[in-house]
C-alpha positions, 0 to 999 in steps of 0.5 A: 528515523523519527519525528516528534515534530512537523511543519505540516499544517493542521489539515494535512494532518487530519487528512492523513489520520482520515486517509489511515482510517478509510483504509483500516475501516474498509479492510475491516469491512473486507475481514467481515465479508470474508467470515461470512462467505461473500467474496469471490476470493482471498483477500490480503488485509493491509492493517497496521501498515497504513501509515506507510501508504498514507505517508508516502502517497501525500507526496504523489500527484495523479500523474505519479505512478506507484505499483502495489502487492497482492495487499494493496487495498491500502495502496490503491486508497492511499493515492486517491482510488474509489473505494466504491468501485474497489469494493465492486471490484473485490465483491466481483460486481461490473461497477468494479475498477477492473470490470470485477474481472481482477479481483482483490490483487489486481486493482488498478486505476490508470487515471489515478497513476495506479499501475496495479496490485500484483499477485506476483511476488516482486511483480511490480518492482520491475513495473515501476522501474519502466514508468520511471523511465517512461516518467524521465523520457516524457521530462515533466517531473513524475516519480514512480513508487514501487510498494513491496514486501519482505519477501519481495526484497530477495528476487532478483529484479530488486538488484536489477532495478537498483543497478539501472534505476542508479545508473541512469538516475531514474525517478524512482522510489523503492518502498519495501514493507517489511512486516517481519514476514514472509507469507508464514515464514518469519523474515529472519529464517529467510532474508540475510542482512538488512534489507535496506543495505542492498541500496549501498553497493549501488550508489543509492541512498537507503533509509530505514524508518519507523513504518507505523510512525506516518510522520516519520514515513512523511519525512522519508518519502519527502526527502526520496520523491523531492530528490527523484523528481530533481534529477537525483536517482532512486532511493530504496526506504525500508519500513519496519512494519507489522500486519496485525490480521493473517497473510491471508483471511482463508488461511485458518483452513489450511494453516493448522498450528500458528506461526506465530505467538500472540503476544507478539501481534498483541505487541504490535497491536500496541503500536497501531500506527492509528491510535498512536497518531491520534494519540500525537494529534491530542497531546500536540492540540492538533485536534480535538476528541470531538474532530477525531469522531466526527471524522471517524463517524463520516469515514463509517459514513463512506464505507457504508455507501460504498458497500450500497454501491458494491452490492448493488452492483451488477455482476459482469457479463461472463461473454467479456472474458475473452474480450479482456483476455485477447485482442480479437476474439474468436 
């Protein structure tokens, strides 16, 4: 599926570019952070997916839930989380999301619908299947999206969910990230078949789209959020995608021959889902060179406070671990 065209007024459009940026820019400054030693942990980089985020969370509400993956920074900025408080939470400060307790794979805001990144593979398929039926008992038109990789797609609770998400017309939205790789093992050697066929044997309908192209990822969660907001049932969308940077940031210890060839991330570098909506933007007159700088210097401008924030922040009392942990600690 494609797009060259949309009824989507001129800010929307502009906020869509602006929501990809603040994502690329933040996990830019992430991948910077990681070189020089001052994260707490790994972090998973979410560059060259952001289209996908971005085009399906235009269409969620704060009161609409979506889970994430262990790359799910541009998840969590996608449906309207602080980007202070996830860099706090990253950094392992107090002022984090979580408390700095969580980290880079467990960011989550309830009062944003973010049920949570997950360091489990698959973890939060079967998440975002109960707050669709949370979301149909309660009767007020929430949807549930679940974001999840290549990888993902092979457990089992993918199936599971299709089956009881059809056969009581859930409001569900399955999103599946395909980014050709499965932590180091290229999707082809480890996933048979389309991964967007495993919607038909279930009645539900399944789409495959352009993941770099924002546009055509819009098109196709308007379609699957409208249908699961009316009463219609799930859909499973499969967009093909690519991650320019590694799995993981901390992967050049311990990886020690590449798995995969240079030219190949060139080439998708060549189909950065950024510069090509830029480009879109321009030759449709949609925006100016100089709107684009201004917005890019303004989101520079928000990364910039954000990690003031996050620095300054405290770390958190080591005494609120078991508090966090367990219910009466003694």
């Amino acid at each position: 599926m494609s797009v060259t065209g949309t009824n989507l007024p001129r800010h929307e459009l502009l906020a869509l570019y602006e929501r990809m940026l603040l994502i690329r820019r933040a996990e830019e400054q992430l991948a910077q952070d990681c070189a020089a030693g001052k994260l707490p942990g790994p972090v998973h980089l979410y560059v060259g997916q952001e289209a996908i985020a971005v085009g399906v969370c235009a269409h969620l509400e704060d009161r609409d839930w979506i889970t994430s993956t262990h790359r799910g920074h541009g998840h969590f900025l996608a449906k309207g989380g602080d980007l202070g408080r996830m860099l706090a939470e990253i950094y392992g400060r107090a002022a984090g999301i979580c408390g700095g307790f969580g980290g880079s794979m467990h960011v989550a805001d309830f009062s944003k619908g973010i049920i949570g990144a997950n360091g489990v593979v698959g973890g939060g398929i079967a998440l975002a299947t109960g707050a669709a039926l949370a979301a149909q008992l309660d009767g007020d038109g929430k949807v549930a999206v679940c974001f999840f990789g290549d990888g993902a797609a092979n457990q089992g609770v993918l199936a599971e969910a299709l089956n009881v998400g059809a056969l009581w017309k859930l409001p569900l939205v399955l999103v599946c990230e395909n980014n050709g790789f499965s932590e180091f093992s290229p999707t082809a050697t480890v996933t048979s078949g389309r991964i967007v066929e495993r919607a038909r044997p279930f009645g539900v309908p399944g789409v495959e789209v352009d993941g770099n192209d924002v546009l055509a990822v819009w098109q196709a969660a308007n379609v699957a959020v409208r249908r699961a907001r009316e009463g219609g049932g799930p859909t499973l969308i499969e967009a093909r995608t690519y991650r320019t940077r590694g799995h993981v940031e901390y992967e050049t210890t311990f990886i020690t021959e590449p798995y995969r060839e240079e030219a190949e991330v060139q080439a998708w570098r060549a189909r950065d889902p950024i510069p090509r909506f830029a480009s879109w933007l321009l030759n449709h007159e949609l925006a100016s060179s100089q709107e684009l700088e201004a917005i890019a210097q303004a989101v520079a401008q928000q990364v910039a406070e954000a990690v003031r924030f996050a620095e300054s922040a405290p770390e958190p009392d080591p005494a609120l671990a078991r508090g966090s942990m367990f219910v009466n600690p003694r």
